[in-house]
PDB file of the backbone (N, CA, C, O) and the ligand in Angstrom, with CONECT records:
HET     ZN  A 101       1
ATOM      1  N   UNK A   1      -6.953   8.570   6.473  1.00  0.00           N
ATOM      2  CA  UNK A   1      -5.925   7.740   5.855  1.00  0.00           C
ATOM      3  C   UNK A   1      -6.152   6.273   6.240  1.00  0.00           C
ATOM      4  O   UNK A   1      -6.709   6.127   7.328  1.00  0.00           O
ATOM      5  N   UNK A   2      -5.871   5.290   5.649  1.00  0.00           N
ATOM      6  CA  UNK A   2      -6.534   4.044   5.594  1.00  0.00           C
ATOM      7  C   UNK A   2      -5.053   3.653   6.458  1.00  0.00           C
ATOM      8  O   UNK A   2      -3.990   4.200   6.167  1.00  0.00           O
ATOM      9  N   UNK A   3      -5.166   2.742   7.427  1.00  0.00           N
ATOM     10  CA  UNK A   3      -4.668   2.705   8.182  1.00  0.00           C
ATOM     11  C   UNK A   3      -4.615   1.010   7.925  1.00  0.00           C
ATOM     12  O   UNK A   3      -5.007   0.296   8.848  1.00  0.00           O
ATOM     13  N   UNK A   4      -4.281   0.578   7.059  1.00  0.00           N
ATOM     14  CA  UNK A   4      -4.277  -1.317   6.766  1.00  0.00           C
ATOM     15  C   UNK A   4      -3.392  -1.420   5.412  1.00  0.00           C
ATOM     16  O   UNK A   4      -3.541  -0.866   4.323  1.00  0.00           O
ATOM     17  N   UNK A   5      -2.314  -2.432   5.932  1.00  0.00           N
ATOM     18  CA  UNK A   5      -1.207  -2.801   4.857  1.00  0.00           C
ATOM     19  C   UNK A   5      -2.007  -3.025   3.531  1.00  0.00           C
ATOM     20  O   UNK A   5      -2.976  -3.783   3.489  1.00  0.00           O
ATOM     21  N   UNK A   6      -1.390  -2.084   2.080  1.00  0.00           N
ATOM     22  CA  UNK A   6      -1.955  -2.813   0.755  1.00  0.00           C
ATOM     23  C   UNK A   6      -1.649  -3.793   0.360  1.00  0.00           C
ATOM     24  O   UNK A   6      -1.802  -4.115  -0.818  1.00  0.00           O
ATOM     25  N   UNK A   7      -1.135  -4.524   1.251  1.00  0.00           N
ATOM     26  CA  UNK A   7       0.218  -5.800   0.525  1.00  0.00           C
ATOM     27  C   UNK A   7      -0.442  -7.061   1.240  1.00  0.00           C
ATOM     28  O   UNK A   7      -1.061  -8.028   0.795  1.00  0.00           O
ATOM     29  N   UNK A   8      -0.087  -6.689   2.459  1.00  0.00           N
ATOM     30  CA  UNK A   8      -0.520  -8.127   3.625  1.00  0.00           C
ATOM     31  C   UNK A   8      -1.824  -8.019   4.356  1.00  0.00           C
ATOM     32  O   UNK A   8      -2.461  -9.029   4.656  1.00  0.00           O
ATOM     33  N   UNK A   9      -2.284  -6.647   4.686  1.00  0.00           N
ATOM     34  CA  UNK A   9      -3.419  -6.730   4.947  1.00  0.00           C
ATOM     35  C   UNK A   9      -3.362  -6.155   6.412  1.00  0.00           C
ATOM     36  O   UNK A   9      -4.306  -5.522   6.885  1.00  0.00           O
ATOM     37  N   UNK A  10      -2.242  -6.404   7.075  1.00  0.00           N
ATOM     38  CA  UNK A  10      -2.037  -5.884   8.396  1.00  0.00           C
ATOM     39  C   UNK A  10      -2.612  -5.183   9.068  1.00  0.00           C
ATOM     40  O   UNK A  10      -3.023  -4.356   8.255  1.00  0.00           O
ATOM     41  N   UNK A  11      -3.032  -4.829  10.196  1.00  0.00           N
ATOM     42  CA  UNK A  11      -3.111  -3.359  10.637  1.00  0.00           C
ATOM     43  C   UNK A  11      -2.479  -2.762  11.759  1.00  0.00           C
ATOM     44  O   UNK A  11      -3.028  -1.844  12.368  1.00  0.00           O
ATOM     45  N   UNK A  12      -1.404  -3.198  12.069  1.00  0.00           N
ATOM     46  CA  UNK A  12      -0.258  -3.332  13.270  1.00  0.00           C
ATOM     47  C   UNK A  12       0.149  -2.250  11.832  1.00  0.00           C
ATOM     48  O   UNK A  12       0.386  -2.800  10.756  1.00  0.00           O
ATOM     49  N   UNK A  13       0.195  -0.826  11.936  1.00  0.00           N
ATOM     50  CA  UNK A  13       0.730  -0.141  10.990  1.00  0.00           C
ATOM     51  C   UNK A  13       1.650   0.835  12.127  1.00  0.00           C
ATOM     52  O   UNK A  13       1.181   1.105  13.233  1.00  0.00           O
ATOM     53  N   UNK A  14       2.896   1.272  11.722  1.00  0.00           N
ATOM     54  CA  UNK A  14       4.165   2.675  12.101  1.00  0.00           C
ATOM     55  C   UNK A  14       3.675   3.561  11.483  1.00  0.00           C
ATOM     56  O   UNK A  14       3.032   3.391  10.448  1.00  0.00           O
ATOM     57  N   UNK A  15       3.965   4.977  12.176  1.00  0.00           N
ATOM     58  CA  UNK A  15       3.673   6.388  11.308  1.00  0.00           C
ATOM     59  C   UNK A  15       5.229   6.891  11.234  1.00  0.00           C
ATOM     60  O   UNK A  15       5.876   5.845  11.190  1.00  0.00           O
ATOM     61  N   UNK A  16       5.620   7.368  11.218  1.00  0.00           N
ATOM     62  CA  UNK A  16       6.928   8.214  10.383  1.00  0.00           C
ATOM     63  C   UNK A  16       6.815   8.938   9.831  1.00  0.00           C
ATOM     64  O   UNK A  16       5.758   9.283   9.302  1.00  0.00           O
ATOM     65  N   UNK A  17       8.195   9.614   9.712  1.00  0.00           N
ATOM     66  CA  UNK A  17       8.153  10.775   8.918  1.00  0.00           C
ATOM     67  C   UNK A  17       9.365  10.127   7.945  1.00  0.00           C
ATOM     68  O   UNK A  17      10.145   9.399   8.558  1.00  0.00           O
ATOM     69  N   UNK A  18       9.610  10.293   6.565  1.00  0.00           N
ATOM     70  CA  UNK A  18      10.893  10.188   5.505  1.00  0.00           C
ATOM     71  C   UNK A  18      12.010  10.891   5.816  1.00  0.00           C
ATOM     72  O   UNK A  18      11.900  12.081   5.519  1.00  0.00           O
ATOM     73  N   UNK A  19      13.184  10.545   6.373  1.00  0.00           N
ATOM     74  CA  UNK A  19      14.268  11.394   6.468  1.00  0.00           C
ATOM     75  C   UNK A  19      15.272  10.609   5.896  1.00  0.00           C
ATOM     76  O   UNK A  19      15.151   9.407   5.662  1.00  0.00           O
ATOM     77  N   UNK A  20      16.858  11.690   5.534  1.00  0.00           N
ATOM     78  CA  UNK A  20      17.426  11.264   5.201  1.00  0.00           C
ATOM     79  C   UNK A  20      18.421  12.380   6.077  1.00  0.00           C
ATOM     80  O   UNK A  20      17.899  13.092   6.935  1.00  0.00           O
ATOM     81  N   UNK A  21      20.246  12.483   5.712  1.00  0.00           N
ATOM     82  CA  UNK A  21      20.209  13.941   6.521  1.00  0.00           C
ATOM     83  C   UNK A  21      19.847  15.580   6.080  1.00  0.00           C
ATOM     84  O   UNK A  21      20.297  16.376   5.257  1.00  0.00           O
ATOM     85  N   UNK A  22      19.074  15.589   6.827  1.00  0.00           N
ATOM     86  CA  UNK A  22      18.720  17.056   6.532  1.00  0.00           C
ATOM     87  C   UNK A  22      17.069  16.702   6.458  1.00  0.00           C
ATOM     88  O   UNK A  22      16.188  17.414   6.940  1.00  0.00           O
ATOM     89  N   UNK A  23      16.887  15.568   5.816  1.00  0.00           N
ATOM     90  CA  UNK A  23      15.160  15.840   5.947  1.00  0.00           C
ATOM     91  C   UNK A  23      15.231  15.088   4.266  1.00  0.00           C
ATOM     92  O   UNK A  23      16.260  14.909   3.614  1.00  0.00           O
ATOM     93  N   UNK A  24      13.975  14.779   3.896  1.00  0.00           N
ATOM     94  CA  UNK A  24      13.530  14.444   2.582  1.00  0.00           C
ATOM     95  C   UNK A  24      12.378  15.118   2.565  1.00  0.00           C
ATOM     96  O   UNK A  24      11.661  15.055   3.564  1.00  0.00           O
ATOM     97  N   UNK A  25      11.983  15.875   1.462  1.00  0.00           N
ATOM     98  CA  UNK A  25      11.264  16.910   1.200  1.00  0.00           C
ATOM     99  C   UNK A  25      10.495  16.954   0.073  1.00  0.00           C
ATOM    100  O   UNK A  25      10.654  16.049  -0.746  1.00  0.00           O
ATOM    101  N   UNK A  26       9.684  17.825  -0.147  1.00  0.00           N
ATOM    102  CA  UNK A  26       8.660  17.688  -0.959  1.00  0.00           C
ATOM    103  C   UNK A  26       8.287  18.748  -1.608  1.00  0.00           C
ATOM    104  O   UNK A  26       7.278  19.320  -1.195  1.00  0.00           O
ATOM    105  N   UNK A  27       9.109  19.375  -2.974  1.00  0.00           N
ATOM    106  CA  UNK A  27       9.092  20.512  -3.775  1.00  0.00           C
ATOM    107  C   UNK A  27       8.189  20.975  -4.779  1.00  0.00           C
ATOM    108  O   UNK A  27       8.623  20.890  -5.928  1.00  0.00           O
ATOM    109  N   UNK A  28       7.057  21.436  -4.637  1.00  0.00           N
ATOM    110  CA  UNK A  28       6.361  21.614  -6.248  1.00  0.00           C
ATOM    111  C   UNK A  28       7.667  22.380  -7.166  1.00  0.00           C
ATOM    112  O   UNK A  28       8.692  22.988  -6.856  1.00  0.00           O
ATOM    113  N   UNK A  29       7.014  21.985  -8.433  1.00  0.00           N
ATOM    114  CA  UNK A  29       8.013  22.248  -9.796  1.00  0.00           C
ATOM    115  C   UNK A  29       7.367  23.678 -10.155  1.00  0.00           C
ATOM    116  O   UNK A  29       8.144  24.509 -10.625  1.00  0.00           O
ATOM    117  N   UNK A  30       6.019  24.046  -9.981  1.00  0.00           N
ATOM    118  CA  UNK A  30       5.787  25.293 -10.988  1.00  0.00           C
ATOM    119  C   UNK A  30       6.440  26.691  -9.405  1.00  0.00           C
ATOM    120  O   UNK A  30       5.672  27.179  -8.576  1.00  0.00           O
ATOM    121  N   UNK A  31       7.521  26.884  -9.461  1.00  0.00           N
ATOM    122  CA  UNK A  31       7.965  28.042  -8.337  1.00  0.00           C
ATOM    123  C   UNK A  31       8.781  28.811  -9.500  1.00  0.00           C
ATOM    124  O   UNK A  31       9.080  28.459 -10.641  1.00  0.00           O
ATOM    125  N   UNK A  32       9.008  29.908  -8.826  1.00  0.00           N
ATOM    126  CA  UNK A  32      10.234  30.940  -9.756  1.00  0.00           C
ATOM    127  C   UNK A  32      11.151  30.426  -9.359  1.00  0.00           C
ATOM    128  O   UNK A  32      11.154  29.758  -8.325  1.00  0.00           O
ATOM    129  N   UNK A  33      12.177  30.630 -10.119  1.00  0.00           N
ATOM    130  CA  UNK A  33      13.652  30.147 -10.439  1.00  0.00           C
ATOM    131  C   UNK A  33      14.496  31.017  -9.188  1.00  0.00           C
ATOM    132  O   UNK A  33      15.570  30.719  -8.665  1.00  0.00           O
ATOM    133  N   UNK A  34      13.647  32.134  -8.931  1.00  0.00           N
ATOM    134  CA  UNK A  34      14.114  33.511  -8.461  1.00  0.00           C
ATOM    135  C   UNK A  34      14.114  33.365  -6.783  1.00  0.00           C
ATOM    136  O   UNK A  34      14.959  33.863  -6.040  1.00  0.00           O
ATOM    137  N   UNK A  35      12.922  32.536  -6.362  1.00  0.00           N
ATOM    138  CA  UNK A  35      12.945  32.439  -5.163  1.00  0.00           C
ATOM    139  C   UNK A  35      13.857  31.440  -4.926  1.00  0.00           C
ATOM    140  O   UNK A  35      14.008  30.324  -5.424  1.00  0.00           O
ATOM    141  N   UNK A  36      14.711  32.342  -3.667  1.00  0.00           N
ATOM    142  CA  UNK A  36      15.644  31.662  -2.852  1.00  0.00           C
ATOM    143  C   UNK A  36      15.199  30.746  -1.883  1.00  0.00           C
ATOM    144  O   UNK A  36      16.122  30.003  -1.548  1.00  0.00           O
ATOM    145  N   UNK A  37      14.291  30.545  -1.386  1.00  0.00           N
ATOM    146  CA  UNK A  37      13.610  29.647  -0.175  1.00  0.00           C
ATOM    147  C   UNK A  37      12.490  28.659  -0.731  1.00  0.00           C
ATOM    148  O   UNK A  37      11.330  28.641  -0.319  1.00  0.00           O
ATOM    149  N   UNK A  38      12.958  27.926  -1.623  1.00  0.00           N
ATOM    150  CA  UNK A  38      11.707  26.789  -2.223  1.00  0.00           C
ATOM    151  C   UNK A  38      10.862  26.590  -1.065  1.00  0.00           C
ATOM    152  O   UNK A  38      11.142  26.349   0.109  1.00  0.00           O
ATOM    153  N   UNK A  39       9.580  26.774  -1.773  1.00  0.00           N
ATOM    154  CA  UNK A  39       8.687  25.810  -0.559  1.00  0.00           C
ATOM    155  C   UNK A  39       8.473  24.595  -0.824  1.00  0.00           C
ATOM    156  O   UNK A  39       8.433  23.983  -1.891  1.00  0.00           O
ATOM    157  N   UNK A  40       8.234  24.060   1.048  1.00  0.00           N
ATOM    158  CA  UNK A  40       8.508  22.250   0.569  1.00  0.00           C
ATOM    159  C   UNK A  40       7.731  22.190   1.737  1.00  0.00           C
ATOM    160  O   UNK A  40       7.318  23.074   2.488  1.00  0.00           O
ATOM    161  N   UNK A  41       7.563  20.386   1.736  1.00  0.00           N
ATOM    162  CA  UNK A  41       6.664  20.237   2.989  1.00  0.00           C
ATOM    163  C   UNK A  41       7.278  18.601   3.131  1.00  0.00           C
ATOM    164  O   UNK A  41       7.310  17.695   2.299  1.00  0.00           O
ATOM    165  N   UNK A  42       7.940  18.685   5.178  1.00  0.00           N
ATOM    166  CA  UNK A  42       8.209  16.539   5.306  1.00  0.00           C
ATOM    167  C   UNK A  42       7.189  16.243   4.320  1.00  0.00           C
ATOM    168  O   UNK A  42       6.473  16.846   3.521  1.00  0.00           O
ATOM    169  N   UNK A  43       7.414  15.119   4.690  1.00  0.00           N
ATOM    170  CA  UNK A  43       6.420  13.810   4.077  1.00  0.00           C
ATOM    171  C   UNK A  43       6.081  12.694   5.202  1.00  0.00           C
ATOM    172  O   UNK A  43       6.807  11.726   5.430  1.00  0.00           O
ATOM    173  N   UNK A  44       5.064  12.932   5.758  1.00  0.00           N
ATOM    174  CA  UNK A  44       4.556  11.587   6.368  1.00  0.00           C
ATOM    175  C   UNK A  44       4.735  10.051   6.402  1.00  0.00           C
ATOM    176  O   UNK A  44       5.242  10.388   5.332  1.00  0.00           O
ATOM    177  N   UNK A  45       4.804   9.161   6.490  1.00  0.00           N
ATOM    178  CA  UNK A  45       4.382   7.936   5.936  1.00  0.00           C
ATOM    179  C   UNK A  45       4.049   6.963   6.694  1.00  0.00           C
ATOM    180  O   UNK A  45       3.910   7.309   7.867  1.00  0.00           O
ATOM    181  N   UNK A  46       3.817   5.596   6.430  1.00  0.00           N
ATOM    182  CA  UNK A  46       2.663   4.770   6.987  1.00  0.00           C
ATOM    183  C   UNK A  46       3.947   3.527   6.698  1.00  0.00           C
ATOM    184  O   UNK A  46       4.435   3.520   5.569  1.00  0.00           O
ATOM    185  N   UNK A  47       4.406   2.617   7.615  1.00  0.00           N
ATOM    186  CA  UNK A  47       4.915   1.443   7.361  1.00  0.00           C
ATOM    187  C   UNK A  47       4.354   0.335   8.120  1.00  0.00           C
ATOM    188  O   UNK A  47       3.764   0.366   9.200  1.00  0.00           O
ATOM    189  N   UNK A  48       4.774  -1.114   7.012  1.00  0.00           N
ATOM    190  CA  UNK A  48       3.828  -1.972   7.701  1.00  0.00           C
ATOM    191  C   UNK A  48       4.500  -2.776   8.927  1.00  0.00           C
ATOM    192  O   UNK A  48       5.702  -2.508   8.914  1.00  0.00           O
ATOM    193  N   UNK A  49       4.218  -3.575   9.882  1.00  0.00           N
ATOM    194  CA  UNK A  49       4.533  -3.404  10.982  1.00  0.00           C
ATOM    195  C   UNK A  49       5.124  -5.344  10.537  1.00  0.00           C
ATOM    196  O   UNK A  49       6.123  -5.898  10.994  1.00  0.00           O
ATOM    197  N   UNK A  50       4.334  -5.808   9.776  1.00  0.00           N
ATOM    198  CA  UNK A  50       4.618  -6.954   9.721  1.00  0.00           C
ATOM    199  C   UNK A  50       5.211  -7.455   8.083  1.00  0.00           C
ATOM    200  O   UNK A  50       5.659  -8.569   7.808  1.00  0.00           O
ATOM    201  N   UNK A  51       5.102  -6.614   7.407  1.00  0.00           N
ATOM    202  CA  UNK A  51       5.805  -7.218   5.759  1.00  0.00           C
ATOM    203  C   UNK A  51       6.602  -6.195   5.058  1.00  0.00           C
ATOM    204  O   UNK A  51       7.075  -6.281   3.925  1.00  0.00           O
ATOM    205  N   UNK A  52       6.721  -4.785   6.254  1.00  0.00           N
ATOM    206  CA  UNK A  52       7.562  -3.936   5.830  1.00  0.00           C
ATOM    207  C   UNK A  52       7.539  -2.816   4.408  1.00  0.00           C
ATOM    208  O   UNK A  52       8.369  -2.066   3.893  1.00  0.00           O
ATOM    209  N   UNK A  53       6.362  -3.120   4.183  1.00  0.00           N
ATOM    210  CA  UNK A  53       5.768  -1.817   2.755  1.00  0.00           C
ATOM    211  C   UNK A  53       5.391  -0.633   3.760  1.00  0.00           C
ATOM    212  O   UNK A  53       4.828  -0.463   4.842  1.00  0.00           O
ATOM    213  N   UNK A  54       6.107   0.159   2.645  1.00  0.00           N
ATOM    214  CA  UNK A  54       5.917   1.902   2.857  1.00  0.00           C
ATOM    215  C   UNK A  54       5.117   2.090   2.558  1.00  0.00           C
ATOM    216  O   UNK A  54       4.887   1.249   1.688  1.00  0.00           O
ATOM    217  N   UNK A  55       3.971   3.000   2.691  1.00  0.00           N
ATOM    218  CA  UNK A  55       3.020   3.195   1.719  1.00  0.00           C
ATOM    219  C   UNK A  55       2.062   4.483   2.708  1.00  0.00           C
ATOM    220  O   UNK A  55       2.128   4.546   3.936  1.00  0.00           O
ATOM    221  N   UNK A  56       1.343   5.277   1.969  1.00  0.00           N
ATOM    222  CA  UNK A  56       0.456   6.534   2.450  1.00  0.00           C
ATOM    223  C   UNK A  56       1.274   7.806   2.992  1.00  0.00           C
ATOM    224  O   UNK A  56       1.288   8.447   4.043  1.00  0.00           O
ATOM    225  N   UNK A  57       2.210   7.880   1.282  1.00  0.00           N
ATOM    226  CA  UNK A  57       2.626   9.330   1.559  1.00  0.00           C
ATOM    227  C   UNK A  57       2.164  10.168   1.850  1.00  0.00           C
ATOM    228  O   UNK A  57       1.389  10.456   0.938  1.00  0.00           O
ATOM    229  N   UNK A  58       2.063  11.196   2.972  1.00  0.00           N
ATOM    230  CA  UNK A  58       1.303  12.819   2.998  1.00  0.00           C
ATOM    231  C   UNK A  58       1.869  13.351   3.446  1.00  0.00           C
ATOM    232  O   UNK A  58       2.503  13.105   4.472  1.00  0.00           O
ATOM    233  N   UNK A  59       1.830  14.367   2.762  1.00  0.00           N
ATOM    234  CA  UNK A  59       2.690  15.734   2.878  1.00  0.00           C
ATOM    235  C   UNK A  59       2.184  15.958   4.497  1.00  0.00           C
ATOM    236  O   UNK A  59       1.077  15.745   4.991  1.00  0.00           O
ATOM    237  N   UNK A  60       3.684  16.575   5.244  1.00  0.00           N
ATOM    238  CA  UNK A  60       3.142  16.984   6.695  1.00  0.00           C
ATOM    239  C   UNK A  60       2.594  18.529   6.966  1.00  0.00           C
ATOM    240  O   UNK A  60       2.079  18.903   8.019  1.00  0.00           O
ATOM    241  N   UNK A  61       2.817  19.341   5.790  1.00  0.00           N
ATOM    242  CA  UNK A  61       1.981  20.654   5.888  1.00  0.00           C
ATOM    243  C   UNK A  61       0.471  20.399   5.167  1.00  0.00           C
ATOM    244  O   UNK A  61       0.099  19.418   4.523  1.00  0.00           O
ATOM    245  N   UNK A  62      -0.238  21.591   5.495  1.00  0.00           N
ATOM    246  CA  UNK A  62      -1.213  21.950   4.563  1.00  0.00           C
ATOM    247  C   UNK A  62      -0.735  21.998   2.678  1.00  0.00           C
ATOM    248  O   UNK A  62      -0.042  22.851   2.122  1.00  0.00           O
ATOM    249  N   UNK A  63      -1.500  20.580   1.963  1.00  0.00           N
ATOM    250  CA  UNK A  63      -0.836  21.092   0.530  1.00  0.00           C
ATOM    251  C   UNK A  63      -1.266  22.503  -0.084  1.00  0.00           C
ATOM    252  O   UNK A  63      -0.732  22.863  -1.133  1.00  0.00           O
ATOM    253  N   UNK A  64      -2.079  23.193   0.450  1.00  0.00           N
ATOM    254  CA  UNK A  64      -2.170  25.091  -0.155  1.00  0.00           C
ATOM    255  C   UNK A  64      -0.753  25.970   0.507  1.00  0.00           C
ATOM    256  O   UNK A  64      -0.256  26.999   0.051  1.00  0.00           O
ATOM    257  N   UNK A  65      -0.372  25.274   1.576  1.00  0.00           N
ATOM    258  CA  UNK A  65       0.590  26.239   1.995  1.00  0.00           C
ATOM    259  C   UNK A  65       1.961  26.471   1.333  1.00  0.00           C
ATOM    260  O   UNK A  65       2.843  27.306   1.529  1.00  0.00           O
ATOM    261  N   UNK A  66       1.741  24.753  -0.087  1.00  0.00           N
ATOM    262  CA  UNK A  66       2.867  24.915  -0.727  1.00  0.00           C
ATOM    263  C   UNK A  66       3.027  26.020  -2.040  1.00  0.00           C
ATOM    264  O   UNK A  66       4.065  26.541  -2.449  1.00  0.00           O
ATOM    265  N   UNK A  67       1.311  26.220  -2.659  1.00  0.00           N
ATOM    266  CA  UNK A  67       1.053  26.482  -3.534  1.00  0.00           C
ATOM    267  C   UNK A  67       0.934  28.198  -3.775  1.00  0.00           C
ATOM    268  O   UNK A  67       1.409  28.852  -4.703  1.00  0.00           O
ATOM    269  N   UNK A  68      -0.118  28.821  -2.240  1.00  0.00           N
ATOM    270  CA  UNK A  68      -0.462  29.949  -2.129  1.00  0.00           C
ATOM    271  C   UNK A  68       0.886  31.374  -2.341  1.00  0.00           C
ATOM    272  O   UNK A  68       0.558  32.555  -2.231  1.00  0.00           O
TER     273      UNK A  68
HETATM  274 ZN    ZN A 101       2.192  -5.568   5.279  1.00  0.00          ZN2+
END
């Protein structure tokens, strides 16, 4: 993961995770209607340390573990 602001150029970069309460999450659309337990996965992210852009979402699981 590229580890340098797309904006300012920075590299004084934060890692994080997206929360809100409960978590902010990350749902594929093709699941059955039927399953009760959506699979989802945090979301990573990358903020800049000096101009404040979010940027280098990744999912914090394996993305097959959403799919399989
Ligand atoms: Zn920046």
């Amino acid at each position: 993961m590229e580890r340098k602001c797309p904006v300012c150029g920075s590299t004084e970069i934060i890692t994080g995770t997206l929360l809100s309460t409960g978590g902010v999450v990350f749902t594929p659309e093709d699941q059955p209607v039927t399953r009760i337990i959506k699979k989802s996965s945090y979301i990573k992210a990358l903020a800049c340390k000096k101009c404040g852009e979010v940027f280098g979402f990744k999912l914090a699981d394996i993305p097959t573990k959403l799919t399989d």
